[in-house]
LUMBA-962819 format. One record per residue: x, y, z negated of N, C-alpha, C in turn. Coordinates in nm, 3 decimals, always signed. Atoms other than C-alpha are relative to their C-alpha. Layout:
# LUMBA-962819
+---------+---------+---------+---------+---------+---------+---------+---------+---------+
|      nu |      nv |      nw |     cau |     cav |     caw |      cu |      cv |      cw |
+---------+---------+---------+---------+---------+---------+---------+---------+---------+
|       X |       Y |       Z |       X |       Y |       Z |       X |       Y |       Z |
...
+---------+---------+---------+---------+---------+---------+---------+---------+---------+
This chain:
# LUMBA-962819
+---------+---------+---------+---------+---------+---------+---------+---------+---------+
|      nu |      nv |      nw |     cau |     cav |     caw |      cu |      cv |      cw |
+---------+---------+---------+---------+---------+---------+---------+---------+---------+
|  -0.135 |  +0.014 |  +0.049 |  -2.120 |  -4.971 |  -2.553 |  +0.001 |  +0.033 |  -0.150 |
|  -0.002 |  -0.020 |  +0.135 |  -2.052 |  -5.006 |  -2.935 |  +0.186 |  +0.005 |  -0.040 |
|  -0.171 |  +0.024 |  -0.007 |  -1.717 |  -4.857 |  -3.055 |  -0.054 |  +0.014 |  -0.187 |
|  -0.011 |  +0.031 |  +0.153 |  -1.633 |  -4.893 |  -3.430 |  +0.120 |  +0.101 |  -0.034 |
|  -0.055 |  -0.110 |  +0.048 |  -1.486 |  -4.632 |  -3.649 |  +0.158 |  -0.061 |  -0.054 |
|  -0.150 |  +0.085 |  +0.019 |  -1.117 |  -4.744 |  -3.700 |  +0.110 |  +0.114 |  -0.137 |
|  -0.080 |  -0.096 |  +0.117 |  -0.965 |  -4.615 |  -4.066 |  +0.158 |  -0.076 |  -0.037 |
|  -0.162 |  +0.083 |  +0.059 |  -0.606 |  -4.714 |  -4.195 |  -0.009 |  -0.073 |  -0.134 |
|  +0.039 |  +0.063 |  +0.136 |  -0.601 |  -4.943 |  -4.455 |  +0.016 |  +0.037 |  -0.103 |
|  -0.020 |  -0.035 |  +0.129 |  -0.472 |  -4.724 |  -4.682 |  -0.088 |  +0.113 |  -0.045 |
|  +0.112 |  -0.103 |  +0.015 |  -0.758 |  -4.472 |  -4.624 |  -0.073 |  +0.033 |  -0.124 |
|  +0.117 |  -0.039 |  +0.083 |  -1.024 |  -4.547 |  -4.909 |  +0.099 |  +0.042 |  -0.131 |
|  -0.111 |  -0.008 |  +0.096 |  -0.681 |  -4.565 |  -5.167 |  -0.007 |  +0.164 |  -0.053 |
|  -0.062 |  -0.116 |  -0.014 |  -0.570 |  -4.238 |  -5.045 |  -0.119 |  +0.041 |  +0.005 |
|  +0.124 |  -0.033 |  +0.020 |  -0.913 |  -4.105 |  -5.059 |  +0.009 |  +0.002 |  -0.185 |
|  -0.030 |  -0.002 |  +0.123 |  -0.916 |  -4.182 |  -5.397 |  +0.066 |  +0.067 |  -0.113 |
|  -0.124 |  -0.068 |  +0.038 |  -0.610 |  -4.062 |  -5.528 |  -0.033 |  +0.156 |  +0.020 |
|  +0.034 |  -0.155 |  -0.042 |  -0.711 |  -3.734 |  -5.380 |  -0.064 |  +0.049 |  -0.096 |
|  +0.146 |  -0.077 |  +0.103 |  -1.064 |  -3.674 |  -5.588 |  +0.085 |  +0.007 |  -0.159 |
|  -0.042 |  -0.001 |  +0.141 |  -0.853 |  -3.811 |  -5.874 |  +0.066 |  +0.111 |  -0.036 |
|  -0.068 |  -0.047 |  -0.018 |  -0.631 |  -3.585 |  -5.795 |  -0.042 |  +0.187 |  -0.024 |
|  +0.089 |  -0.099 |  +0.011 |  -0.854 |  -3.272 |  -5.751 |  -0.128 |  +0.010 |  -0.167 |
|  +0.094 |  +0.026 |  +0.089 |  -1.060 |  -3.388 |  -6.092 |  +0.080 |  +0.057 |  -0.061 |
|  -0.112 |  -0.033 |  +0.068 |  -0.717 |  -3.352 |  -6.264 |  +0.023 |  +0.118 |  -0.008 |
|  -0.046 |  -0.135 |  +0.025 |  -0.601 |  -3.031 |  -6.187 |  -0.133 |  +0.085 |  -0.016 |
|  +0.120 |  -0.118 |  +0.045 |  -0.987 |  -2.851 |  -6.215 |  +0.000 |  -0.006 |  -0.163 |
|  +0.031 |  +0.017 |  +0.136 |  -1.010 |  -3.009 |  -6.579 |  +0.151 |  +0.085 |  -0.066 |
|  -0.080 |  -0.077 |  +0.058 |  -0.627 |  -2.838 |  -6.633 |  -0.029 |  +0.157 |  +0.018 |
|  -0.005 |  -0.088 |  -0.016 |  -0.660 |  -2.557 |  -6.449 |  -0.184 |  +0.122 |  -0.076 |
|  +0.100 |  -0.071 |  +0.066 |  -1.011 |  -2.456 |  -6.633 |  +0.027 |  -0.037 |  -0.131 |
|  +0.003 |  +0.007 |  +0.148 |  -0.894 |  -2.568 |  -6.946 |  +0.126 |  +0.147 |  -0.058 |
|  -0.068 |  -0.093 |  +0.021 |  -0.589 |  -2.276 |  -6.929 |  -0.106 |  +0.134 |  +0.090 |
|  +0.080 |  -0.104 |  +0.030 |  -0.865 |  -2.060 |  -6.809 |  -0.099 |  +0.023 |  -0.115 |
|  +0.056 |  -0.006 |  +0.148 |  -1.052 |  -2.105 |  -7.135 |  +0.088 |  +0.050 |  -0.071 |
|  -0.117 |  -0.042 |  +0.035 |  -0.726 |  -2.088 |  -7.270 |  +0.010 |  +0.128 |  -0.020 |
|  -0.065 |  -0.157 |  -0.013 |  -0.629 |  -1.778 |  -7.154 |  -0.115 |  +0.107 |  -0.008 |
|  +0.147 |  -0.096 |  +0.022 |  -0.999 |  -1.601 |  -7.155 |  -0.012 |  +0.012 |  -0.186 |
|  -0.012 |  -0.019 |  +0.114 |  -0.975 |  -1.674 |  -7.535 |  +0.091 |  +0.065 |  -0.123 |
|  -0.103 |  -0.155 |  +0.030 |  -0.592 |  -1.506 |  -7.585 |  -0.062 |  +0.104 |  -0.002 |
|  +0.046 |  -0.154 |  +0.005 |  -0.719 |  -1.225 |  -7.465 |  -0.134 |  +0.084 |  -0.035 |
|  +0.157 |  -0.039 |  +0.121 |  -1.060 |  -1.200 |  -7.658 |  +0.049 |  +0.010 |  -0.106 |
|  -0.076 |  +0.017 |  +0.121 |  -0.833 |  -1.313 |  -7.945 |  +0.061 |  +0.169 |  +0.000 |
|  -0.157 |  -0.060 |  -0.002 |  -0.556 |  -1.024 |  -7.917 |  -0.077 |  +0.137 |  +0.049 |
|  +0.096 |  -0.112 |  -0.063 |  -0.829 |  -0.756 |  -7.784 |  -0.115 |  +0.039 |  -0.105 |
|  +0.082 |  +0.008 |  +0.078 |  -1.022 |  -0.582 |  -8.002 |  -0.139 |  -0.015 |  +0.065 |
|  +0.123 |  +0.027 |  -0.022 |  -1.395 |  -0.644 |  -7.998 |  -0.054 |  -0.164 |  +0.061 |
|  +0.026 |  +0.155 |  -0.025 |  -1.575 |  -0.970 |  -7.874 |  +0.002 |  +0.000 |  +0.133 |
|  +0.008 |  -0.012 |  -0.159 |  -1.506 |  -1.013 |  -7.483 |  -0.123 |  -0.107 |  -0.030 |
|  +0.115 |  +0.073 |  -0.139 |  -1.763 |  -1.303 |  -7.434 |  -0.107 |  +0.061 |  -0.042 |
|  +0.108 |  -0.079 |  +0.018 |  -2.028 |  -1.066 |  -7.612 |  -0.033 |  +0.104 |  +0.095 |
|  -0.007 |  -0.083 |  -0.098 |  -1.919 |  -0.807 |  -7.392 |  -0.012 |  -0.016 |  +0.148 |
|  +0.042 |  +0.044 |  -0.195 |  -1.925 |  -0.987 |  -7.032 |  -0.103 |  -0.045 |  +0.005 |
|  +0.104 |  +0.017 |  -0.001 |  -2.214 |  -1.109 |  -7.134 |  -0.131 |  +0.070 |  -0.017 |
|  +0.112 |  -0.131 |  +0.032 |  -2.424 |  -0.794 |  -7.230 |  +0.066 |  +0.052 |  +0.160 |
|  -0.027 |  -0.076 |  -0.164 |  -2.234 |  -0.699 |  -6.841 |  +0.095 |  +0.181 |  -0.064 |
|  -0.030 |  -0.114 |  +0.032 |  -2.061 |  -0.404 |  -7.001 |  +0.163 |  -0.004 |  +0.089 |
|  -0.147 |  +0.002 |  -0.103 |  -1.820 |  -0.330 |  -6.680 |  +0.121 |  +0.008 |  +0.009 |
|  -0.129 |  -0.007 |  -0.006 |  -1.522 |  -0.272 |  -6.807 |  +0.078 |  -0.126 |  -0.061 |
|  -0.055 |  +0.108 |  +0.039 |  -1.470 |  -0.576 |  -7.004 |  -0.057 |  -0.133 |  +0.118 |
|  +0.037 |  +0.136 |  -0.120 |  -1.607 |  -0.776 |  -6.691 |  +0.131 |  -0.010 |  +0.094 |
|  -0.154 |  -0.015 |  -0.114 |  -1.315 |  -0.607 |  -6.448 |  +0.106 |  -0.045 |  -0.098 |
|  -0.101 |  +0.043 |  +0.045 |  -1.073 |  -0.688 |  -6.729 |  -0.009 |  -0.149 |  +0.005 |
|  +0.043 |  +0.195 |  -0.009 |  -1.187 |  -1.085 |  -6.759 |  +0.000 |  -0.024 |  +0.147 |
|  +0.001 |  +0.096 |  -0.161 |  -1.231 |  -1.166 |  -6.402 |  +0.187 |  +0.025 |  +0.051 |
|  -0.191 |  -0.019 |  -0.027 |  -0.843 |  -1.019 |  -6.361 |  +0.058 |  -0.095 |  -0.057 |
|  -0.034 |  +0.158 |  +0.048 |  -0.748 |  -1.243 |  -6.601 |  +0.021 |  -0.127 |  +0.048 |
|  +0.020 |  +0.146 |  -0.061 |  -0.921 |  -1.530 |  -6.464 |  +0.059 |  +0.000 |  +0.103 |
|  -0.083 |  +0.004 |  -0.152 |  -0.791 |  -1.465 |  -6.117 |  +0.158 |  +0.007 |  -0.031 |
|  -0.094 |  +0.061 |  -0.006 |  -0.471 |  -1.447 |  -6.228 |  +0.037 |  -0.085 |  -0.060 |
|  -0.016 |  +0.152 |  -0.012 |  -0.456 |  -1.744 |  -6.396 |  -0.045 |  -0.108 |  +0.093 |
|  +0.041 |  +0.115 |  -0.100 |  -0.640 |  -1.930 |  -6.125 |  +0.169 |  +0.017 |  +0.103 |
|  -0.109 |  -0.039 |  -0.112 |  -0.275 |  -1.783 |  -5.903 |  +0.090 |  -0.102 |  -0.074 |
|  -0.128 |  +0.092 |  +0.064 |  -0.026 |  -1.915 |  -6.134 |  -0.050 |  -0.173 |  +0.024 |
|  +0.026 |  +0.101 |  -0.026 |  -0.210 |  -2.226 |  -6.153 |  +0.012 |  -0.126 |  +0.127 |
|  -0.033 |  +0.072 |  -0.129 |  -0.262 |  -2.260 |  -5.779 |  +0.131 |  -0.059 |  +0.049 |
|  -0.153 |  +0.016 |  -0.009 |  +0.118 |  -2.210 |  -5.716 |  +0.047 |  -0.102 |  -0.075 |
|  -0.061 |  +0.091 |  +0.040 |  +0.227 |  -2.446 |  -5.969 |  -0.033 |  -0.113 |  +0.071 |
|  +0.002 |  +0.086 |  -0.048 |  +0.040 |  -2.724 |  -5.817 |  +0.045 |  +0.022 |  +0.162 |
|  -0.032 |  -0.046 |  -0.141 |  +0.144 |  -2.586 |  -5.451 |  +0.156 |  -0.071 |  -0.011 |
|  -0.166 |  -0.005 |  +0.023 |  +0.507 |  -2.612 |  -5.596 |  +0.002 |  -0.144 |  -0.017 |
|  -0.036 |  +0.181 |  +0.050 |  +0.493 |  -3.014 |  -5.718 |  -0.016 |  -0.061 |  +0.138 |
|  -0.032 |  +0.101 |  -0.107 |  +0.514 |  -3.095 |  -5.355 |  -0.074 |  -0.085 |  +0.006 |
|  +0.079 |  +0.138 |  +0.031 |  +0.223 |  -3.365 |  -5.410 |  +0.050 |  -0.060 |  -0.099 |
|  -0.030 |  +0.084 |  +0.101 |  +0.365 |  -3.531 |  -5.743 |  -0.101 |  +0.067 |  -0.094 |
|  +0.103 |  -0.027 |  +0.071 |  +0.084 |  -3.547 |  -5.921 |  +0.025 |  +0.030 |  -0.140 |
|  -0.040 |  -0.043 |  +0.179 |  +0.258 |  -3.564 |  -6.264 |  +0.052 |  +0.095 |  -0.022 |
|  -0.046 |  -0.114 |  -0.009 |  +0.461 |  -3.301 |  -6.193 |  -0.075 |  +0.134 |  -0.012 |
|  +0.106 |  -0.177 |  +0.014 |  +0.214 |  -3.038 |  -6.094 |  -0.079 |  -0.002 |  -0.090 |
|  +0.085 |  -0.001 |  +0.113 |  +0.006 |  -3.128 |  -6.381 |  +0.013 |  +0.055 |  -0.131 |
|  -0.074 |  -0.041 |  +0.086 |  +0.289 |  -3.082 |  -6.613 |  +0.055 |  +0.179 |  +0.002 |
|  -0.039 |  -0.137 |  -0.036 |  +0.418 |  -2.763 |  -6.443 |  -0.125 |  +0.103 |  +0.005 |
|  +0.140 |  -0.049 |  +0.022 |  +0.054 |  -2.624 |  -6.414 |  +0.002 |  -0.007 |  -0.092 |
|  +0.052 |  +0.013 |  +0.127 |  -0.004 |  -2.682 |  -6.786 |  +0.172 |  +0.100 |  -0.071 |
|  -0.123 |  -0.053 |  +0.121 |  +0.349 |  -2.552 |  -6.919 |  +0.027 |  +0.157 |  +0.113 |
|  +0.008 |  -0.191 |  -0.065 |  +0.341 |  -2.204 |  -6.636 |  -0.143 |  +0.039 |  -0.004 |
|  +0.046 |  -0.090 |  +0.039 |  +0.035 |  -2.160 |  -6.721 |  -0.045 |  +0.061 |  -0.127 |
|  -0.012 |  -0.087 |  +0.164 |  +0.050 |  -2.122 |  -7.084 |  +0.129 |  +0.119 |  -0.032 |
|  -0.063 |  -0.139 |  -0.037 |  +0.374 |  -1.902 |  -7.010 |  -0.063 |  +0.137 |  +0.058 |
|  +0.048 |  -0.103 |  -0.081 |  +0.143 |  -1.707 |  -6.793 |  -0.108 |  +0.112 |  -0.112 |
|  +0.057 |  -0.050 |  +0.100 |  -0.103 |  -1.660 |  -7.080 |  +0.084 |  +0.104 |  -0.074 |
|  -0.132 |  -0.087 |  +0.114 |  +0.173 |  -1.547 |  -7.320 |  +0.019 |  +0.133 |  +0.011 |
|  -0.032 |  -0.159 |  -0.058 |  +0.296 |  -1.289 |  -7.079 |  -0.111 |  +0.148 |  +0.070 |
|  +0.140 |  -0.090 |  -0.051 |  -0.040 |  -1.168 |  -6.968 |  -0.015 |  +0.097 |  -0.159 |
|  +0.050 |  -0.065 |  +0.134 |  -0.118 |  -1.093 |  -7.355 |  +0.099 |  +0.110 |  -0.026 |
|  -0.080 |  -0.119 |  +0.083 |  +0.214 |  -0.927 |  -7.466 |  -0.022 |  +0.101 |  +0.137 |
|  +0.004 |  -0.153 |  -0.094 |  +0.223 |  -0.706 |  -7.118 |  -0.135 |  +0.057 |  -0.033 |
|  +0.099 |  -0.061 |  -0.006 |  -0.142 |  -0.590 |  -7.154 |  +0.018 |  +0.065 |  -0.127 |
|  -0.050 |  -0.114 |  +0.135 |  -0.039 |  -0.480 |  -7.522 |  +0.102 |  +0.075 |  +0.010 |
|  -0.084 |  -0.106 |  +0.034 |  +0.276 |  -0.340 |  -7.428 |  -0.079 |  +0.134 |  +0.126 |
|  +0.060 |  -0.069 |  -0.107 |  +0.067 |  -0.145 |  -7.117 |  -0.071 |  +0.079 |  -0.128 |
|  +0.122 |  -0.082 |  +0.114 |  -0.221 |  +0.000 |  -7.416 |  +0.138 |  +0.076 |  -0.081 |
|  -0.125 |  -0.087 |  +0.056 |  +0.121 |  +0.067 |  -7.584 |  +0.054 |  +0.136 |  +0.066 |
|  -0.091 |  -0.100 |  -0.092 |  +0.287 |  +0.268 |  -7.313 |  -0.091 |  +0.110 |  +0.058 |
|  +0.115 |  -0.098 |  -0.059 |  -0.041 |  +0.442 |  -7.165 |  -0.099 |  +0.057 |  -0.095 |
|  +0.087 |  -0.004 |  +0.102 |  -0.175 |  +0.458 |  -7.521 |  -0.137 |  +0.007 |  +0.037 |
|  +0.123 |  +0.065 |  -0.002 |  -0.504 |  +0.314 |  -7.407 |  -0.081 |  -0.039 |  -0.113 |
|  +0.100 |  +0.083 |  +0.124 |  -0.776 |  +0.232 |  -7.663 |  -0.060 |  -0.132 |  +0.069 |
|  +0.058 |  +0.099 |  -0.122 |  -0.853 |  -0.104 |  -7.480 |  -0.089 |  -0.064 |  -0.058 |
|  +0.079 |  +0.036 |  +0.120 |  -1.081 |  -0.183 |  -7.789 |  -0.167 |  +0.089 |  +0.103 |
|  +0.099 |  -0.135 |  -0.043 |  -1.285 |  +0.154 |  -7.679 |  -0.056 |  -0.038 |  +0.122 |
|  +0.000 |  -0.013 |  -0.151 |  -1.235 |  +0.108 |  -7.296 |  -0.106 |  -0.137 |  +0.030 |
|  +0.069 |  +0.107 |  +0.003 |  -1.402 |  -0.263 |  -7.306 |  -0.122 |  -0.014 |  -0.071 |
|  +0.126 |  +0.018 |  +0.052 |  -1.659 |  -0.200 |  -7.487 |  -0.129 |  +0.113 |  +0.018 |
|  +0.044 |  -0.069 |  -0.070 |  -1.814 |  +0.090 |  -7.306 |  -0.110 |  -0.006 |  +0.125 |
|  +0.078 |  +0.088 |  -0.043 |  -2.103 |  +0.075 |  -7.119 |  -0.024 |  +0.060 |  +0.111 |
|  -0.034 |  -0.073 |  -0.132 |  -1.981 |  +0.285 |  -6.823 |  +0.120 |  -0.018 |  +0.023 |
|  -0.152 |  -0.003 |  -0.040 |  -1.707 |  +0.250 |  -6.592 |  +0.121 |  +0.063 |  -0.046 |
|  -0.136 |  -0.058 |  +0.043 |  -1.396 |  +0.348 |  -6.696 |  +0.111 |  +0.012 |  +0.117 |
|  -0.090 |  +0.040 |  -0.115 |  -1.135 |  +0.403 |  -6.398 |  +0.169 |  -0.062 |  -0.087 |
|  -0.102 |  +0.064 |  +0.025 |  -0.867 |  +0.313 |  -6.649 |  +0.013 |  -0.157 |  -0.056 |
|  +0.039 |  +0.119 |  +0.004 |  -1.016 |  -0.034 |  -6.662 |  +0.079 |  -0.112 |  +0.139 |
|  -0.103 |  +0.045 |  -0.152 |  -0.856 |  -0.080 |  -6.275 |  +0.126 |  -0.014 |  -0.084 |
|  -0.099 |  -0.034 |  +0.064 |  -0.550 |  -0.013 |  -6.459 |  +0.080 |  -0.161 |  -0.047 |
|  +0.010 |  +0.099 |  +0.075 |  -0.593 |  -0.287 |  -6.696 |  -0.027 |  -0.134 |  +0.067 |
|  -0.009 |  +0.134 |  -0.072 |  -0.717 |  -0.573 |  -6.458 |  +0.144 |  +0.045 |  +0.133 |
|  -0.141 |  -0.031 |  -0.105 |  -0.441 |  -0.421 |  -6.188 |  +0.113 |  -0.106 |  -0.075 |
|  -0.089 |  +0.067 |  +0.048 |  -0.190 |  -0.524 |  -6.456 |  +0.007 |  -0.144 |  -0.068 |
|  +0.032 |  +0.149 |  +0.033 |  -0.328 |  -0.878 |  -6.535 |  -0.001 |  -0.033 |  +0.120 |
|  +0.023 |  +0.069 |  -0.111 |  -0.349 |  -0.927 |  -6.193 |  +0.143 |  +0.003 |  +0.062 |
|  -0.190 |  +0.012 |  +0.009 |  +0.021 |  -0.820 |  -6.133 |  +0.102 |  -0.119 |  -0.053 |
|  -0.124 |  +0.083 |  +0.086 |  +0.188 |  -1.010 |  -6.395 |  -0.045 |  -0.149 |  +0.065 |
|  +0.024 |  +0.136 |  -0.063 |  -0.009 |  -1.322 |  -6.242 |  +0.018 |  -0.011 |  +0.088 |
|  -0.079 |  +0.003 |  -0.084 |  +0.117 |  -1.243 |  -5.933 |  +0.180 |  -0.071 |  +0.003 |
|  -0.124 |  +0.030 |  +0.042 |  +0.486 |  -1.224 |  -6.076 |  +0.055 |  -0.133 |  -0.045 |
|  +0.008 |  +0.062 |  +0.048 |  +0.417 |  -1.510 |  -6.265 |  +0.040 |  -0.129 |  +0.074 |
|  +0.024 |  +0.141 |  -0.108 |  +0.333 |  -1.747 |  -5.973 |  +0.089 |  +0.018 |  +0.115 |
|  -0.119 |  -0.027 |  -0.106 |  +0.600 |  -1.610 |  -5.733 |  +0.137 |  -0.073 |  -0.065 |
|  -0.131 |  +0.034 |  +0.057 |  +0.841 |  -1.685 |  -5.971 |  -0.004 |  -0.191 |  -0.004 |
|  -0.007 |  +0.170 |  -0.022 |  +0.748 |  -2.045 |  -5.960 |  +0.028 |  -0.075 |  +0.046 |
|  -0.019 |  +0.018 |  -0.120 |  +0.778 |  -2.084 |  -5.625 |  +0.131 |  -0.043 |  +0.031 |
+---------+---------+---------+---------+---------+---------+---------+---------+---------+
């Protein structure tokens, strides 16, 4: 007995559309993680990619917070466009440069308020527990960020 695999005609389309679809938002959503990994190297004293790259732990837990919460906001925006591809592309690209924004000024007004040396703290070549602190509150506001999207 020979049975044959039976697809809908609109299968290979919609197939398509998909990868395109998934190509799209990795090339946005890693381009506002560059983005935003470079704010906050910018706006931080010392050199973060010198520093995650020599592994010096405290500027690693601060960067991966970061990144994770921009990968949140991101997710959510495209979660939120319902499938309209232009939409979530647009809304992904314009919440998550808001997200940036607010990541930078809160982490300065946080070093402000806890008078943190976050210069000092990141460039240290031992843990710091007030490094939790610091990705906690990047990981917060990208929480806040992407709820609010919703």
């Amino acid at each position: 007995m020979i049975s044959e695999l039976a697809l809908d005609p609109g299968f290979g389309s919609a197939i398509g559309r998909g990868i395109g679809a998934i190509a799209l938002y990795a090339v946005v959503g890693l381009a506002l993680m560059v983005f935003g990994f470079y704010a906050i190297d910018w706006t931080t004293p010392g050199k973060l990619s010198t520093l995650v790259r020599t592994g010096a732990p405290n500027a690693v837990i601060v960067t991966a917070a970061g990144l994770v919460s921009m990968a949140l906001i991101v997710v959510v925006a495209i979660y939120s466009s319902e499938g309209k591809l232009d939409e979530g592309l647009l809304s992904a690209l314009i919440y998550g440069l808001v997200g940036i924004v607010v990541q930078v000024l809160a982490v300065r007004l946080l070093e402000w308020v806890t008078r943190l040396d976050i210069g000092s703290l990141i460039e240290s070549e031992r843990f710091a527990p007030a490094s939790a602190v610091v990705a906690s509150a990047h990981f917060a506001l990208g929480l806040v960020v992407a709820v609010a999207i919703s």
